[in-house]
TORROZA-878356 format. One record per residue (C-alpha): residue number from 0; residue in one letter; x, y, z. Coordinates in Angstrom, 3 decimals. Layout:
<rs>
i / aa / u / v / w
NUM / A / X / Y / Z
...
</rs>
This chain:
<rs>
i / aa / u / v / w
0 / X / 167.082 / 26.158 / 89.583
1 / X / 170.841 / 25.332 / 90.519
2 / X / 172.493 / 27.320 / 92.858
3 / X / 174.393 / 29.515 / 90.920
4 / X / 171.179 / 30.441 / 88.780
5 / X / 169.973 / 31.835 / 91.787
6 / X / 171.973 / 33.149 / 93.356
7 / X / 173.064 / 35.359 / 90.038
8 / X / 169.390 / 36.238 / 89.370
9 / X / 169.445 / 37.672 / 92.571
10 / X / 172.306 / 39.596 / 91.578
11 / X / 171.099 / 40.619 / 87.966
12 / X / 167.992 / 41.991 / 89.888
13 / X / 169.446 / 44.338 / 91.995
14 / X / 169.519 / 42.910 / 95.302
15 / X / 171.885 / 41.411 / 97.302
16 / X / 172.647 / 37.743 / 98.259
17 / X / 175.962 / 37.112 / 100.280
18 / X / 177.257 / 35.589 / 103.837
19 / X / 177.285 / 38.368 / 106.542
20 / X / 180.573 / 38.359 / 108.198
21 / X / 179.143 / 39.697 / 111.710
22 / X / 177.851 / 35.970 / 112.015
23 / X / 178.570 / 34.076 / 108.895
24 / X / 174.607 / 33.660 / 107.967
25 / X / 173.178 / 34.477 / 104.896
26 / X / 172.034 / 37.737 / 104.166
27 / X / 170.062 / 39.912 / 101.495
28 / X / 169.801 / 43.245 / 100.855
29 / X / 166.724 / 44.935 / 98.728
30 / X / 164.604 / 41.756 / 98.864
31 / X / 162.035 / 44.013 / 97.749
32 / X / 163.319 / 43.731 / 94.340
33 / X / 163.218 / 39.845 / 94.026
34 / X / 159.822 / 38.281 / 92.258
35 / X / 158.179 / 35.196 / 94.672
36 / X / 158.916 / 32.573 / 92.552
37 / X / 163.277 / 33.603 / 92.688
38 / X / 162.531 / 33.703 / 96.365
39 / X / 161.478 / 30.808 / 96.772
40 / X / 163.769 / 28.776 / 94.831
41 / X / 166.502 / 30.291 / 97.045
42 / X / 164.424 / 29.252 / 100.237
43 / X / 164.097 / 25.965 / 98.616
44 / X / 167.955 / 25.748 / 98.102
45 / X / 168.881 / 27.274 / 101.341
46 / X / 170.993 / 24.347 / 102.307
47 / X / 172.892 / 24.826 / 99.283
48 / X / 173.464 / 28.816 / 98.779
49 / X / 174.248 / 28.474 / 102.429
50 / X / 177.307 / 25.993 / 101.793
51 / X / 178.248 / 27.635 / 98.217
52 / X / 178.565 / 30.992 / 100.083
53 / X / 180.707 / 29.173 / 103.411
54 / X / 182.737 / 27.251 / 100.438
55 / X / 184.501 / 30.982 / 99.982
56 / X / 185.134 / 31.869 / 102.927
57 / X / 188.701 / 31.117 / 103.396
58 / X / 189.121 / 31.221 / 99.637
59 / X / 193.097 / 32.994 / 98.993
60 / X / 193.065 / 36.640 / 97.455
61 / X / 193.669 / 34.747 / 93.705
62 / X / 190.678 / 32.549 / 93.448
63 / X / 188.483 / 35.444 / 95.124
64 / X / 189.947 / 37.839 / 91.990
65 / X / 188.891 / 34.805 / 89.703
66 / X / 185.856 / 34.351 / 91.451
67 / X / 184.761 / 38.388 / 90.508
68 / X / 186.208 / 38.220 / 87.295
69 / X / 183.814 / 35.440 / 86.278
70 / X / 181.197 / 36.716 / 87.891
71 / X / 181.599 / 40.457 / 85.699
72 / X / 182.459 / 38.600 / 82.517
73 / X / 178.546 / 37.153 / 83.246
74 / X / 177.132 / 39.767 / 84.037
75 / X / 176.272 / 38.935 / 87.326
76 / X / 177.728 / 41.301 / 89.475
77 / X / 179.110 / 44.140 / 88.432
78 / X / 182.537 / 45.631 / 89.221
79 / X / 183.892 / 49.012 / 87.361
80 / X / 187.443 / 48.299 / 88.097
81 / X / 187.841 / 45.003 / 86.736
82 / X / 185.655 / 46.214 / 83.681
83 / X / 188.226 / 48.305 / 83.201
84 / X / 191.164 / 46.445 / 83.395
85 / X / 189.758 / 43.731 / 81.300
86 / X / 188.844 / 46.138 / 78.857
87 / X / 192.192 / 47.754 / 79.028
88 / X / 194.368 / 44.631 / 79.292
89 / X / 193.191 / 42.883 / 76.121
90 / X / 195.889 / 40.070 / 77.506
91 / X / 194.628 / 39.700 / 80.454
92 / X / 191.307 / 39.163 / 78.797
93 / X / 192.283 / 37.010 / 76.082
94 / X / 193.961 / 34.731 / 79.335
95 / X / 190.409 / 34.453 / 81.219
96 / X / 188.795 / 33.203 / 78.344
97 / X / 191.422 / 30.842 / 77.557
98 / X / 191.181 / 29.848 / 81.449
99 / X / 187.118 / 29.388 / 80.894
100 / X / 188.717 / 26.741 / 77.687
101 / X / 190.807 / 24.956 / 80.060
102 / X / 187.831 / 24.244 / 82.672
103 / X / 185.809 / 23.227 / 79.432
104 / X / 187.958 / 20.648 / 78.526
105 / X / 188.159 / 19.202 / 81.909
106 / X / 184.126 / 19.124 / 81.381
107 / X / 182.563 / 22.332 / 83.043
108 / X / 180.321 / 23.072 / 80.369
109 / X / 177.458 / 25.172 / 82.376
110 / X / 178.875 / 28.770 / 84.043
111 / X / 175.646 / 27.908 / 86.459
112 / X / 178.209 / 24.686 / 87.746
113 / X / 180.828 / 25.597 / 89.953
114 / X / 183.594 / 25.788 / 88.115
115 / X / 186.126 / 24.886 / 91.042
116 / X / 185.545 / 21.302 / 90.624
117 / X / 186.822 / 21.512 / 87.076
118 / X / 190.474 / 23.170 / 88.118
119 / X / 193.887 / 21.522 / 87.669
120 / X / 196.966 / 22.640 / 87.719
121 / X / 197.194 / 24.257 / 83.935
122 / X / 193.989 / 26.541 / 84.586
123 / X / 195.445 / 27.005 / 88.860
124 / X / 198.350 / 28.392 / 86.794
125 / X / 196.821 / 30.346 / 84.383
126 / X / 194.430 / 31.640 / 87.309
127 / X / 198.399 / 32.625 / 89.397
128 / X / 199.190 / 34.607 / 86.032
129 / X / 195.738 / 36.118 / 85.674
130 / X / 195.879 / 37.295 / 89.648
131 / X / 199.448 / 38.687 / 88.773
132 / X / 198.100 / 40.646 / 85.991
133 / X / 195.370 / 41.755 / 87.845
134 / X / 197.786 / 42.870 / 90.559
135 / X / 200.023 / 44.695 / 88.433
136 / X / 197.597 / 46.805 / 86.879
137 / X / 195.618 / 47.866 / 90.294
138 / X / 199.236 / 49.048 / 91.524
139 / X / 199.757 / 51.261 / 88.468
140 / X / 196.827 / 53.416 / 89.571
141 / X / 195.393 / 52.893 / 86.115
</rs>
């Protein structure tokens, strides 16, 4: 399993996977809920969850937003108020998807990749005007 397959199948179960800020270590929260063989793929990947997560930590306010956005549009994690904004904002979902083209082109083809590596400066553009919208709409109290 790749990195990002775990760490969302974590997610999709339930439980928790993410770097503890109180001492920047990996933490998870209702293990209980994730079968042996999940577990130990993430034991056996430690090395690289552990460097995924630390490869966000200083991550600006815009690719974080991107970063969540993806992440609901999978299915992954859930989070109600981008749901609705991106249910609302038909624009600003039309513009995500056309950001997930952009990365395509430049080769991303599996949403278990990172898709970071696969940026340039059209989708870091249409990721600024995403954020924006994004931005906009949280201040109208929608």
């Amino acid at each position: 399993m790749q990195v990002l397959e775990i760490i969302s199948s974590i997610w999709k179960l339930g439980a928790n996977i993410y770097l503890d800020p109180s001492d920047n270590r990996i933490a998870i929260k209702r293990q209980n809920l994730i079968p042996t063989e999940v577990m130990q793929a993430a034991e056996q990947n430690f090395t690289g969850i552990d460097a995924w997560f630390k490869s966000w930590k200083d991550a600006s306010a815009e690719k974080i937003t991107i970063m969540k956005i993806f992440y609901q549009f999978c299915g992954w994690q859930h989070n109600q108020k981008l749901y609705e904004w991106l249910r609302d904002d038909e624009g600003s979902l039309q513009l995500f998807y056309e950001w997930t083209i952009v990365l395509a082109n430049n080769g991303w083809k599996d949403v278990y990749e990172d898709y970071r590596q696969f940026e340039n400066d059209e989708s870091n553009a249409m990721a600024r005007k995403i954020y924006g919208r994004a931005v906009t709409y949280a201040r109208k109290g929608v």
